[in-house]
Structures are given as C-alpha cells and as structure tokens.
C-alpha positions in Angstrom: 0.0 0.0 0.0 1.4 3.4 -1.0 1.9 5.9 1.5 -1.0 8.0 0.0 -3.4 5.3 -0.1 -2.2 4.5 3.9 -3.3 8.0 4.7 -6.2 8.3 3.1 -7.1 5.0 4.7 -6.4 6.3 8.1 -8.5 9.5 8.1 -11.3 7.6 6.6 -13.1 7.6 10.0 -15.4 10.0 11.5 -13.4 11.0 14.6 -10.1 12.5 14.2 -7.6 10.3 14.4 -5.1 13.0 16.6 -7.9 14.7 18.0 -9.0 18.1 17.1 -6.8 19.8 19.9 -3.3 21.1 19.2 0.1 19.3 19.7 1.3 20.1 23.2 4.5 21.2 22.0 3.3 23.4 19.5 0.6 25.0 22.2 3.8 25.4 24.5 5.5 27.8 22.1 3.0 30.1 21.9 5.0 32.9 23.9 6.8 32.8 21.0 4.6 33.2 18.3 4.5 36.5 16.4 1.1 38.9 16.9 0.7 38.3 13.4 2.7 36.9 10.3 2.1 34.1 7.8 2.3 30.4 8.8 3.3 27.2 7.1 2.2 24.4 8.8 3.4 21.2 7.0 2.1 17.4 6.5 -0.9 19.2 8.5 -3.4 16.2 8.1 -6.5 16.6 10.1 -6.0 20.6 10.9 -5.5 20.3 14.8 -2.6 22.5 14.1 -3.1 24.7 11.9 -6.4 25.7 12.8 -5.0 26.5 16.5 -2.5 28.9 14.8 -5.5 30.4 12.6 -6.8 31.0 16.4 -4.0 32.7 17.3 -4.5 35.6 14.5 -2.0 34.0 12.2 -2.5 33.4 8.7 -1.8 30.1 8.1 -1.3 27.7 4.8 -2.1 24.3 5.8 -0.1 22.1 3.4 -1.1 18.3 2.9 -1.5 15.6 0.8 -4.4 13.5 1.8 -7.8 15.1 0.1 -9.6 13.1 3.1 -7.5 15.0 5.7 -8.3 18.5 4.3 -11.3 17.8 4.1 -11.7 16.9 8.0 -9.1 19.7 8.2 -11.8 22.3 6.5 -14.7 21.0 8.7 -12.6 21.5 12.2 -11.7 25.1 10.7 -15.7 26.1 10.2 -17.0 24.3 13.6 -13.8 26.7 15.4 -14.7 30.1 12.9 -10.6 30.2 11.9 -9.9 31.0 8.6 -7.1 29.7 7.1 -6.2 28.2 3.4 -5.7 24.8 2.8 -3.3 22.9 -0.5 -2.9 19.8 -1.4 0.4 18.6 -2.0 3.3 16.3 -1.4 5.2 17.8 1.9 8.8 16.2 0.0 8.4 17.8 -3.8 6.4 20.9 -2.9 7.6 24.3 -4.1 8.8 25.8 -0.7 8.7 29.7 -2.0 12.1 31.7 -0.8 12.1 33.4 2.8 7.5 33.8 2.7 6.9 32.9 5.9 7.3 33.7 9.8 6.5 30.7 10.9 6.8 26.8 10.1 5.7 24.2 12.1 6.4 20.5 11.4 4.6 17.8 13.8 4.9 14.3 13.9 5.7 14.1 9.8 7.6 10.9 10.1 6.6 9.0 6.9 9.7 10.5 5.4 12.2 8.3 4.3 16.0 10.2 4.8 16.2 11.3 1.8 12.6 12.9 1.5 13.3 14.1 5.0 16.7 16.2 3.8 14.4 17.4 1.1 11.7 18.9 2.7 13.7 20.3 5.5 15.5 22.4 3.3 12.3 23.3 1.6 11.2 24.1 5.2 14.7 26.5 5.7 14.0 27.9 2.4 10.0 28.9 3.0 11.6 31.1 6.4 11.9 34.6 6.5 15.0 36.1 8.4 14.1 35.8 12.0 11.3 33.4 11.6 10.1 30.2 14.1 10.8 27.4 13.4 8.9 24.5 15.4 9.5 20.7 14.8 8.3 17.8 17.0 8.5 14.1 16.2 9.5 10.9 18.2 12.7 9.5 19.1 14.3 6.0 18.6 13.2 5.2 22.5 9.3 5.5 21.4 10.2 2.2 19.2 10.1 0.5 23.1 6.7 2.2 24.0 5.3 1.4 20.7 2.2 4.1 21.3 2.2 5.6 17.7 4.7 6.9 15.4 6.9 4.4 12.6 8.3 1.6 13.5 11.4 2.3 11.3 14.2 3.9 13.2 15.9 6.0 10.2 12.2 7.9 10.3 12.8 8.7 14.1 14.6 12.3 15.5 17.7 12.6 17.1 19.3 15.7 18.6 22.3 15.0 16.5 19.7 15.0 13.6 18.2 17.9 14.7 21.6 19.5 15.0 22.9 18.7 11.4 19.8 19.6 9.8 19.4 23.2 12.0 22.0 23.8 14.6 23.8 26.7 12.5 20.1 28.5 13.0 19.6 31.2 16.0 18.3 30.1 19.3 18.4 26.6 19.0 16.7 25.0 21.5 16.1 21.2 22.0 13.6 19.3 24.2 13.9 15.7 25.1 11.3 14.3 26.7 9.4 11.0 27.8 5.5 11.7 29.0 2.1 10.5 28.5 0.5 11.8 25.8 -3.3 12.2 24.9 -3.8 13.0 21.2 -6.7 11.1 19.8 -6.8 7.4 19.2 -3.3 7.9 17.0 -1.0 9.4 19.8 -2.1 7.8 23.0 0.2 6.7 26.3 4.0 6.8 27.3 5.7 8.4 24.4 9.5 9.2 24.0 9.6 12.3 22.0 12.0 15.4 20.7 11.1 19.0 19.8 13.2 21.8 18.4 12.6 26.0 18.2 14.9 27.7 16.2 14.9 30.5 14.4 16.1 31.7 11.2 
C-alpha cells in the first residue's frame, strides 16, 4: 500500500484520528509566536494545528497531501470560525517559496524516508523569513520501546544529533527531550519518548 493510499485509509473515520486539539509542543511555544505573520504548517493532516494557529491571529497555509484530511481539516476550521487556506500537496516535492513565511511548524511528519526528509527540511529552511520560528516535533528512537504511535522504522525517528545537522547553524536553537504521556486522539495515545526543536532563522 502506497503511503498515500495508507493515509487516506487512516483519516477515513469519522473522529479524528489525533484529536482536534493542538500538539502540546506546539501550544507550549505560543510565547513565542508573532502577533501576526504568515504560517506554514506542514504534512498538516486533520487541521488540529493549523487551525489552532488560525486562532492565534495567524494566517496560516495548511499544506497536505491526503484530500480526506483536508477535508476533516476544512470541517474542524468552520466548527472553530478560523480561517485559514488549505493545498494539497506532497510535503517532500512541494515548491517551498524563498524566505515567505514567519512561521513553520512540522509535527509528527515521520513517513519521510531520509532522503525525502533532507528534502523537505531544506524546503522548510528555504519557506523562512529572516528571523522566523521554526517549530519541529517528532518521536525518538526510545518511542520504538513504547510502541504508542509513530513508525516503527528507526531512520524515520529524530535525534538531537539529527536535529543538530539539519538546524544547529540557526539562532536560538533549542532542543527538548522528553518521555510523557501523551493524549492526542486514538493515534497518539500513552507513554511516548519524543523530541522538539525552536529555532529561528
């Protein structure tokens, strides 16, 4: 089964398969959010994100490539009133625009193989203005023990050395390693071991 097809399968149920709230990580950066500024939230799925950024006054671009998502996505963004726009495309091959936005938040995209991962983090450096947030969260090779959600691949799981090549020569880098129960819909449920990153540009 193809990636795609994997992830249309998943959010091919009526509840949301990471709830509708936002990532914890992502809610615990809002201090550092900008008053107002464009937003690309990547691999965005089901909208829980984005649409919590949409609340924050931001205008956002929620980028995915699962029509099913979106669509869930779109529905979650009209029952909360945020506005925000929505494209479809591939997260790995998608035409990051030069230095167009102040913020971009990747969360729990881990279906990326290393080399589509090198890809669309540079897309992801790229799409930053000067001085913009960058926010990345995503599970570490210990969650392989807890098993709770996430790949089962360890090449698709963060490390701080990872983290480090891929961002360190950015400003304010800082990195949070952390094991803790986490309640996120059916898909992110119980002792997780996971890693975030703030950085900016």
């Amino acid at each position: 089964m193809s990636e795609f097809d994997r992830w249309e399968g998943r959010y091919g149920v009526t509840e949301y398969v990471f709830g509708t709230e936002p990532n914890y990580f992502l809610a615990s950066c809002k201090a550092l959010l900008p008053k107002s500024g464009k937003v690309l939230a990547v691999a965005d799925g089901e909208g829980r994100n984005g649409v919590w950024l949409a609340q924050q006054g931001l205008d956002v671009l929620s980028l995915d490539f699962s029509p099913v998502g979106q669509g869930k996505a779109k529905k979650l963004a009209a029952d909360r009133g945020a506005e925000l726009a929505f494209e479809i495309g591939d997260v790995h091959t998608w035409a990051y625009p030069e230095s167009a936005f102040d913020v971009v938040v990747e969360i729990f995209t881990q279906f990326s193989s290393p080399a589509e991962r090198a890809s669309k983090w540079a897309g992801m450096r790229r799409a930053l203005k000067p001085g913009g947030l960058l926010i990345v969260q995503g599970y570490s090779p210990k969650q392989l023990d807890y098993g709770t959600g996430g790949p089962k691949q360890i090449e698709n799981l963060y490390t701080r050395d990872m983290l480090l090549a891929a961002f360190g020569d950015l400003k304010d880098v800082k990195i949070v390693e952390e094991e803790l129960e986490m309640h996120e819909g059916a898909g992110h449920g119980g002792m997780s071991a996971v890693i975030g990153l703030t950085a900016r540009k």
